[in-house]
C-alpha positions in Angstrom: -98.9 122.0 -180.7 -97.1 122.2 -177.8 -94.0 120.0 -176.8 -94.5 117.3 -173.2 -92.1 118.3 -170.8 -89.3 115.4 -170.5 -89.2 113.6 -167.6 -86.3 113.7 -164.8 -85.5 110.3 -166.2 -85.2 111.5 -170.0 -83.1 114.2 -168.6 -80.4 112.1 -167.2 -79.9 110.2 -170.0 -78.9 113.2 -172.3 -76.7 113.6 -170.3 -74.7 110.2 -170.6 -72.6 110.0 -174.0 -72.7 107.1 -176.4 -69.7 105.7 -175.1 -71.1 105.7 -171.6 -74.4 104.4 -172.9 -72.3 101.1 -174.6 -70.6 100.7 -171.6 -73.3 99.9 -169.2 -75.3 98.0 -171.7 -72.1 95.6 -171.9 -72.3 95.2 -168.2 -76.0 94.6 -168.1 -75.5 91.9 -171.1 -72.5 90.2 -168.8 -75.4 90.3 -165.7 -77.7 88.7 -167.0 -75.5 86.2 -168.7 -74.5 85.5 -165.0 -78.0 85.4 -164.0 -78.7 82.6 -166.9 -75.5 80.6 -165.7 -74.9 81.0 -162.7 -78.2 81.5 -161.1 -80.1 79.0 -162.4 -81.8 81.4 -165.2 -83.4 83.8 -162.5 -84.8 86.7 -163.9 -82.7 89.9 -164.0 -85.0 92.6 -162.8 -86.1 90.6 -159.7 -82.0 89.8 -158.7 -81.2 90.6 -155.1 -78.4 92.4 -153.1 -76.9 88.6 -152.3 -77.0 88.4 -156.3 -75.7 91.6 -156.9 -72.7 91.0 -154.6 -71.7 87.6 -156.0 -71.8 89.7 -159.3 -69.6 91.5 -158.4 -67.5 89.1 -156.3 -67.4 87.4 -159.5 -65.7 90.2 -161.5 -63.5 90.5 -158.8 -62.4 86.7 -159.7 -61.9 87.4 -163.1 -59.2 89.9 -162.2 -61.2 92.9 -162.9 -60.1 96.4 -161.2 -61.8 98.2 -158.5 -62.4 101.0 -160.7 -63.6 99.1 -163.4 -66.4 96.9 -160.8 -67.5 100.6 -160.0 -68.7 101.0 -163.4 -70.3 97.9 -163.6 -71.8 98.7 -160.4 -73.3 101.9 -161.6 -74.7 100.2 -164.6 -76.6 97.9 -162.3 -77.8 101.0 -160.7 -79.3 102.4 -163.7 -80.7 98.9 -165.0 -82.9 98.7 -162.3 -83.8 102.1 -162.2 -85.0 101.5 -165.6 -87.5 98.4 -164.6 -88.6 101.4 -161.7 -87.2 98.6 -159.5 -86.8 100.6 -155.5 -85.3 99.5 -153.4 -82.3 99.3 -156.0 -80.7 96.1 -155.0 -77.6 97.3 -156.4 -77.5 100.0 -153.8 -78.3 98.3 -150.8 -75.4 97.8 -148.1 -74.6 93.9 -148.8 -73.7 94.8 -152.1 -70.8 97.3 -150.3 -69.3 94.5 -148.1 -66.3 93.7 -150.5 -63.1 96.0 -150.2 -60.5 94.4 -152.3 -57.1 95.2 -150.5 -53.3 94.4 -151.8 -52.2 91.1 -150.0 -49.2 91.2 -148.1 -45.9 90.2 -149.8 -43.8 87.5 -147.9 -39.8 88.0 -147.8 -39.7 84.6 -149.5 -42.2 85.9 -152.6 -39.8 89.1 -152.5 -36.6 87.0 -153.4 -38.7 84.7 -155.9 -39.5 88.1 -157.8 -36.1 90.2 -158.0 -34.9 86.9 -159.7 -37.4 87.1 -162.3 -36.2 90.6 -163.2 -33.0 88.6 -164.8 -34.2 88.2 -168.4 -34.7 91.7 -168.8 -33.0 94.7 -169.9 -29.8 94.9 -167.3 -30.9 98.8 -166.7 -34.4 98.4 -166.3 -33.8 94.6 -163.8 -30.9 96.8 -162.1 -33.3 99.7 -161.1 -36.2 97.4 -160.5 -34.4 95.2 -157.8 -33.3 98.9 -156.3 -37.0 100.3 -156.5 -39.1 97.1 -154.7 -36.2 96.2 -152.1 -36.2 99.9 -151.1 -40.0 100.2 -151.5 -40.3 97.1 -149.4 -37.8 97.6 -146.6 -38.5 100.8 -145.6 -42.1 100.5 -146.2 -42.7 103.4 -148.4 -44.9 103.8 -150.6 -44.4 103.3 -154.2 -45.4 107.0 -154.8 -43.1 108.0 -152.5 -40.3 106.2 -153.9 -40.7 107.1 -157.5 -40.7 111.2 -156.4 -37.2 110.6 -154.9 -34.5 112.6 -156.7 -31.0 112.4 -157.1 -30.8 115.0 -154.2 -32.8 113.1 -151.9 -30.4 110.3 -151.9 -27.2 109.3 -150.8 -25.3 106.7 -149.0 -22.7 106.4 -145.9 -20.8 104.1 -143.4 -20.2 104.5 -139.9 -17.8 102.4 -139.2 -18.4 98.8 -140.3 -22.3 99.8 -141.3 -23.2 100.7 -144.9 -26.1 102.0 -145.0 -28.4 104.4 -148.0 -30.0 107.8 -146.4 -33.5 109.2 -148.4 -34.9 112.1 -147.8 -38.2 111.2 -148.2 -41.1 113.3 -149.1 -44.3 112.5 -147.8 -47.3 111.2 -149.3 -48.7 113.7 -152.5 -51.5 115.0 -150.0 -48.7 116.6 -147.7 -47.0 119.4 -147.8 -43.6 119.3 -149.6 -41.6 122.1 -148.3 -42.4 120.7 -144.2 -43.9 117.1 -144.7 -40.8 115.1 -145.6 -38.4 112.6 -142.5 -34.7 111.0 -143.6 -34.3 107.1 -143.3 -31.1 105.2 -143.3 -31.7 101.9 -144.9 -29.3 98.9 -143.4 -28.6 95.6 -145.4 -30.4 92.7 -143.9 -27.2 90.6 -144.3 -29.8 87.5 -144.2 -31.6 88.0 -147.0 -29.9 88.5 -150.6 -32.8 90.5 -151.7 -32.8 93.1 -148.9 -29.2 94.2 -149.4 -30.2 98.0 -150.5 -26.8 99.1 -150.1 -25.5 96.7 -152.6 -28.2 97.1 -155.2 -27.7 100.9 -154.7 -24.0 100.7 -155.8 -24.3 98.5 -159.0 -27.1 101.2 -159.7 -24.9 104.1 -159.5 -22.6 102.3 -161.5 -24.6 101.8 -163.8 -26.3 105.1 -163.7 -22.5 106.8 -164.1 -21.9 104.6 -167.4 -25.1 106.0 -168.6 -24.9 109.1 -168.2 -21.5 111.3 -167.0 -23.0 114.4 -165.0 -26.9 113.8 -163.3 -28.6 116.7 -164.3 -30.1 118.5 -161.1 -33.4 117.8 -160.6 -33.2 114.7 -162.2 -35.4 111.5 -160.9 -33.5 108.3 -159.3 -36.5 106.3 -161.2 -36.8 107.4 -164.7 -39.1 106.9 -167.4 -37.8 104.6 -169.9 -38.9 103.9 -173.5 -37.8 101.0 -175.6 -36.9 102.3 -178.8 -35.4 99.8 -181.6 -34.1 97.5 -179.5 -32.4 99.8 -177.1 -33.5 101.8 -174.0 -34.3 105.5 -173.8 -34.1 107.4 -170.6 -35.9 110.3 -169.7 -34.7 111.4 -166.8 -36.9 115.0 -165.9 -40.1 112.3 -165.9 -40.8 109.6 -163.2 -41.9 106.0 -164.0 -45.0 105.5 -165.0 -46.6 103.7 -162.2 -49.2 101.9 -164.3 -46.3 100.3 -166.8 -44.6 99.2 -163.4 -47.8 98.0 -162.7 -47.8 95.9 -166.1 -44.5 94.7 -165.6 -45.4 93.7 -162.1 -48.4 91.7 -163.4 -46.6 90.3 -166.7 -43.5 89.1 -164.1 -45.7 88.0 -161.7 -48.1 85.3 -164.2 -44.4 84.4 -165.8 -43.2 83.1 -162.5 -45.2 79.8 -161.1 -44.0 80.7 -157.6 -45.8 83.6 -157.1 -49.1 83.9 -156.1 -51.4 85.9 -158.5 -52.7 89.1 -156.9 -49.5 91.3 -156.0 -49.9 95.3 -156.5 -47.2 98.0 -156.0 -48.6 98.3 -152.3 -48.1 95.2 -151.6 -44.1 96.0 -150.5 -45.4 98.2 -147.9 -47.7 95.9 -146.6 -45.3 92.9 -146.7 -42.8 95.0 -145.4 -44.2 96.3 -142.5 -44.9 93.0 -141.6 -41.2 92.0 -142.1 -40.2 94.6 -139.5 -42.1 94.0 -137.1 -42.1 89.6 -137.5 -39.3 88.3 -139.4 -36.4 90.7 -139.4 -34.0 88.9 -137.6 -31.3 92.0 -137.2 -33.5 94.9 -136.6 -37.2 94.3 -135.3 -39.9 96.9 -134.5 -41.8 97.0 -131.9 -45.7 98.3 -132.6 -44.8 102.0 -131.5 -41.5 101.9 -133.6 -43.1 100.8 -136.3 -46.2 103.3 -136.5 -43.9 106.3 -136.1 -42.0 104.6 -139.1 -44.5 104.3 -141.1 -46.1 107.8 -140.2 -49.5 106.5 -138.6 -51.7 108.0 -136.1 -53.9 105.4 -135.3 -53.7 101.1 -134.4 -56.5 100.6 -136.9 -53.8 100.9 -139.6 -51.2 99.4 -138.0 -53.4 96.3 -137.1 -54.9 96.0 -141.2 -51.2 95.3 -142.1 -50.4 92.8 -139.5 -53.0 91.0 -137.6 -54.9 90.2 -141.0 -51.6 89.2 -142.3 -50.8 86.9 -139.6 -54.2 85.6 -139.4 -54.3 84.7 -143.2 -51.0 82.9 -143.1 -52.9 80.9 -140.6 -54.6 78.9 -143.2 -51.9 79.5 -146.2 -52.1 75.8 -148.0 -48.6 76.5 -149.0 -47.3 76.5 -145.0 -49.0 73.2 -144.1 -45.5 71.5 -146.1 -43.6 73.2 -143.6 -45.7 72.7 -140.3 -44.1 70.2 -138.2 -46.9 67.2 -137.4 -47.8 67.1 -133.6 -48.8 63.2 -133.7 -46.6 61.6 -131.5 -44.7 58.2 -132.6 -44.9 54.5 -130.3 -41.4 52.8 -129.4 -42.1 49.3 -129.6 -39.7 46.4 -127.5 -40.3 43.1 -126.7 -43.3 43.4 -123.9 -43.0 47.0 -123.8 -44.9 50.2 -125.6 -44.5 53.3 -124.9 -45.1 56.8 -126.2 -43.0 59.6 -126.7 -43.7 63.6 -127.4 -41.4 64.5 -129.2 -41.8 68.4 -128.8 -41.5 68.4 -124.9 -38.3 65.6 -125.8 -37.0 68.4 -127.9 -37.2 70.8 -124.8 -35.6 68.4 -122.2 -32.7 68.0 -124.7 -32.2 71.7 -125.2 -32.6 72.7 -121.1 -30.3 70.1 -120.4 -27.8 71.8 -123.1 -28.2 75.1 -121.6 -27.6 74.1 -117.9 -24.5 72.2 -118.7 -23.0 75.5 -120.5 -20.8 77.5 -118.6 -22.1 80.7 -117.1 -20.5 84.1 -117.8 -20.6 86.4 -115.7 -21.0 89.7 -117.3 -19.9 93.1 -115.7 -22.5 95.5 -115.7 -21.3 98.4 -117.9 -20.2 102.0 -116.1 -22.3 104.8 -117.0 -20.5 107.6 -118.4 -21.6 110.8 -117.4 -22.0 113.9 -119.5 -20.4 116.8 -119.7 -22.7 120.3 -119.2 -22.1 121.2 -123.0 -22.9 117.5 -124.4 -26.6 117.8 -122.3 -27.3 121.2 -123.4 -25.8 120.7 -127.3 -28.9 121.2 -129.3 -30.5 118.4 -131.5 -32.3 119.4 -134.0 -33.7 123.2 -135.0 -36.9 124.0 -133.9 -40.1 123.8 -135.9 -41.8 127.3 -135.9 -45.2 127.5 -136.9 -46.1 131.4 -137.1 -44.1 134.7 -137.3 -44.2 135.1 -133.4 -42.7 131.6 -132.5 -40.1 132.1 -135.6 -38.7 135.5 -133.4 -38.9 134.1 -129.6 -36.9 131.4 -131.0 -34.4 133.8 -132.7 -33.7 135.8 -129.9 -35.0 133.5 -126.1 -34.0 130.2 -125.1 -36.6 128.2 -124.2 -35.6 125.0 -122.3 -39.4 123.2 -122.0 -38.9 123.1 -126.0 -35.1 121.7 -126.0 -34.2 125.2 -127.4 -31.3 125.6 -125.0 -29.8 128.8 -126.6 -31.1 131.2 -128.9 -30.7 130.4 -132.4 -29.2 133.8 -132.9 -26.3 132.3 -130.6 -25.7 128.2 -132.1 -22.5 127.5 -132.7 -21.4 125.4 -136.2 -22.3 122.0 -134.9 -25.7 123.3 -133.9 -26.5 125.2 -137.7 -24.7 121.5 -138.8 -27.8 119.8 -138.0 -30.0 121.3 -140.9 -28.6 123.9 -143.1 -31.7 124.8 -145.0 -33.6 125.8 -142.4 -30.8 127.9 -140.4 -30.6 129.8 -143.8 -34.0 130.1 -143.4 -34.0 131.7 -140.2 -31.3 133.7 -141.1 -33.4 135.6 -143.8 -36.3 136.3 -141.4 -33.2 137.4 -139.0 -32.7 140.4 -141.1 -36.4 141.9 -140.9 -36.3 141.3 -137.4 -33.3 143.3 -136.9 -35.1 145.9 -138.6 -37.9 146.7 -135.3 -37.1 146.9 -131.7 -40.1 144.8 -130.7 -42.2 141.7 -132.2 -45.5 144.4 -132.3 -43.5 146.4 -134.3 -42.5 143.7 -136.6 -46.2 142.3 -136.6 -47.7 145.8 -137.7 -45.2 146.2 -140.5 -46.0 142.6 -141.9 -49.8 142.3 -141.2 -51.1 139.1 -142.7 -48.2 137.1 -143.2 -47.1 136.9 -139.5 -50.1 134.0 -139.1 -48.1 131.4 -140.7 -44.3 130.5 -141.0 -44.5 129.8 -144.6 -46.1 132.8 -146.0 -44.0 134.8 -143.6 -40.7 133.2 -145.1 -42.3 134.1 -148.4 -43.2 137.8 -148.3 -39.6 138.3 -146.4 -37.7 136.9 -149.6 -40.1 139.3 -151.6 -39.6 142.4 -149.9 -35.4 141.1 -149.9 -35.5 140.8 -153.7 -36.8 144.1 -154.1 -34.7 145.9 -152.1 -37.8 147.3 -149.6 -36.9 145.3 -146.3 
């Protein structure tokens, strides 16, 4: 006797495992639990998007991740597709309206937590106030941060500024060997818990007690291990962003102060906001801060701050500091009169201000510049193929600020970025090598199309003595 086919729908379910299987049968109990209780006992199978969403809204509430809602999600998917339910409700587009995003971290909610690092281990508090101040003042992200080596960091002064430089590489979908900017990071001499320069320094310290010689290639945010009481560092491995993520959490429910809700990403956000709003030493403008930050479009720029701005609008916790605009009544014998006391406040302060002397400041002399000081080169040039990588070598081009040829800089000019004059210099010895760039393109056919595999094949050939 011959075997039915299956079905499509008995085929897809082989293919889900037990675990899977458990897993949406849990989240199909919790919906219609929430149907019972919350929905006045509707039935299941005839739920609606609207239903669906507050579902979901629901587990949101509960504290549930994004990834995990997915799942439950999907399992809604199938259990209507069981009861041959289509539409599926669960896959309608008011089910898709909420996109849970980090809130934004306030400079006061900053200070509240690098206190609350106290109780722990002095290492681990020491490099977590370094981490999340860094992480928040430069508006990096925490990815970003953790990848930062010993080598990437390092700090200065010019004259009475202290200030930490990182060589940052850019975010994990970039390229590392071109993708990566330097940022000097300032104290904020008005906030305790954006002094980066300080909580560098009793890092190091620290770091230097630890351990006498840093190990090249080693990570400025290790992974640590509490074994038998101590601390064990492993510095060739990052930090673990999901046990910074625990800690976060565990600090954050610990602390009364803090509102519930805080992520890793939630030091860009704030801090982008800080820059642009609060910082009293060193504000951004909008332009400034997109080209810090590394965006392209406004529609980024204006998630992290108009939303921001608009939801402190209705903060409960601001109304204790919003000044009341209800005006107050002097009363005398036969006489009542009433009194604003904002535009009093501004006739007090004018008066102040016209009563102060005036100084008269001399407009400053501009100094002009000498020929060598306007045509001193900046910055080496970026080449992107074999062909720009030998007009540079060998032409000037002034559209481009390449003033001289780089066969031709002087020390101050090769100053400016080491690495990439030595790389120059390598490709300078297959150039010298042909008389024209048509010889040079024959000899190194398909690698001439990008600077990077060109570089590459040049060390190659170099190493094997075949230049």
């Amino acid at each position: 006797m011959e075997q039915a086919t299956p079905c499509k729908q008995t085929i897809e379910q082989s293919f889900l495992g037990a675990s899977t299987r458990r897993t949406y049968a849990s989240y199909q109990r919790q919906f219609e639990e929430f149907c019972k209780h919350e929905k006045d006992g509707i039935d299941p199978a005839s739920a609606t998007a609207e239903i669906c969403t507050d579902y979901f809204h629901h587990l949101f509430s509960l504290g549930r991740k994004a990834r995990t809602v997915d799942t439950a999600k999907t399992a809604l998917v199938a259990y209507f597709k069981d009861h041959k339910i289509d539409p599926n409700p669960a896959q309608e587009t008011t089910s898709k309206k909420r996109v849970a995003k980090s809130p934004s971290l306030s400079i006061h909610d900053l200070s509240k937590l690098i206190d609350a690092f106290a109780p722990m281990n002095h290492f681990v508090a020491t490099m977590l106030r370094l981490l999340f101040s860094a992480s928040y003042l430069g508006c990096f992200r925490i990815s970003e941060v953790l990848s930062l080596k010993w080598c990437d960091v390092d700090f200065s002064k010019t004259g009475e500024e202290r200030f930490v430089s990182v060589r940052l590489r850019w975010h994990k979908k970039a390229s590392v060997e071109k993708d990566y900017q330097i940022y000097h990071l300032l104290n904020e001499a008005s906030y305790l818990c954006l002094r980066v320069f300080d909580f560098y320094e009793e890092y190091v310290k620290l770091v230097r007690l630890t351990i006498h010689n840093i190990p090249n290639g080693a990570y400025v945010f290790p992974q640590t291990t509490a074994v038998n009481g101590g601390l064990r560092v492993d510095w060739f491995k990052q930090a673990a962003q999901m046990r910074l993520r625990r800690i976060l959490t565990n600090t954050v429910e610990a602390t009364p102060g803090l509102p519930l809700g805080i992520t890793l990403h939630s030091m860009r956000r704030g801090g982008a906001f800080y820059r642009v709003f609060e910082s009293p030493e060193r504000r951004f403008n909008f332009r400034e801060l997109m080209a810090w930050c590394r965006w392209e479009d406004i529609k980024t720029c204006c998630e992290y701050l108009v939303t921001k701005n608009i939801s402190d609008a209705i903060d409960p916790r601001l109304l204790l500091h919003k000044r009341s605009t209800n005006q107050f009544v002097v009363a005398g014998d036969q006489l009542t009169s009433t009194v604003d006391i904002e535009a009093l406040a501004d006739t007090i302060i004018r008066a102040i201000l016209e009563a102060l002397p005036t100084q008269n400041v001399k407009p400053k002399t501009p100094v002009q510049k000498t020929m060598h000081e306007y045509l001193a080169q900046k910055a080496i040039p970026t080449a992107r193929n074999g062909e720009e990588a030998w007009q540079q070598w060998f032409t000037p081009d002034p559209q481009n600020d390449l003033f001289i040829a780089m066969k031709d800089f002087p020390k101050d000019s090769v100053k400016l970025d080491r690495r990439k004059y030595s790389e120059r210099l390598t490709l300078s010895t297959a150039f010298a090598k042909f008389q024209c760039y048509d010889q040079f393109e024959r000899a190194y056919d398909g690698f001439t199309r990008t600077y990077s595999g060109l570089l590459k094949e040049v060390r190659k050939r170099k190493r094997e003595g075949t230049l």
